[in-house]
C-alpha positions, 0 to 999 in steps of 0.5 A, spaced: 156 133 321 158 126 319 154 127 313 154 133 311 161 134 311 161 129 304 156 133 301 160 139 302 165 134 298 160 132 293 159 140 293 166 142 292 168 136 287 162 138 282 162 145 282 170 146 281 170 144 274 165 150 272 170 153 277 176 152 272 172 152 266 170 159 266 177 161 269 179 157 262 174 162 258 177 168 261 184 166 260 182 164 252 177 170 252 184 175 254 189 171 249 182 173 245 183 180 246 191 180 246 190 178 239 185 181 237 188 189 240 195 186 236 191 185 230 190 192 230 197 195 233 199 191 227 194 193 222 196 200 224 202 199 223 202 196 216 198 203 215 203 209 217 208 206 214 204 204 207 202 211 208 210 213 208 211 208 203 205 212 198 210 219 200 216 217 198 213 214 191 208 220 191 215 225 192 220 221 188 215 221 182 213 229 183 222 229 182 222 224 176 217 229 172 219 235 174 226 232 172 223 229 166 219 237 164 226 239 164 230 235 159 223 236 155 225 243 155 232 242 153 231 237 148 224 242 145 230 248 144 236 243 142 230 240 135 228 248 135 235 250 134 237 244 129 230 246 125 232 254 125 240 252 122 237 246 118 233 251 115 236 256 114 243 252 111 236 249 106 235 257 105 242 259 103 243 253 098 237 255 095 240 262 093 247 259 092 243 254 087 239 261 084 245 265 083 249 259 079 243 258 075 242 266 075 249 268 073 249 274 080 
């Protein structure tokens, strides 16, 4: 017993340490794993609201076109309207010019 009870000790003392060691691992593996699953939380995070962002863009943009058509439109009929009178300002000075020189 007197002998035994040391080595019990002896037992103990030396085996604690891996004891603690892998307790130690664990926890780190756990802080790992934390880590590695808000990586991920955070990752997706990041990819709904760029995926967010990329339809406001995509929604502002088909907005920014559909306004930019029409003042397209709107600038087309104004230049055929200043053509049409240009020209036809042109065709009434030339027949003017015509019955000067005609003498009608």
């Amino acid at each position: 017993m007197k002998r035994a009870l040391p080595a019990l000790m002896l037992i103990v003392f030396l085996a604690a340490p891996g004891w603690a060691d892998n307790g130690f691992k664990e926890g780190g593996k756990e802080v790992g794993q934390g880590f590695k699953k808000m990586g991920k939380e955070t990752g997706e995070a990041f990819k709904q609201g760029g995926k967010e962002v990329g339809q406001g863009f995509k929604e502002m943009g088909k907005a920014t076109g559909t306004e930019t058509k029409k003042a397209g439109r709107s600038m087309g009929e104004w230049f055929r309207d200043a053509g049409r009178k240009t020209g036809e300002a042109f065709r009434e000075f030339g027949r003017k010019v015509r019955r000067f020189f005609g003498g009608d």
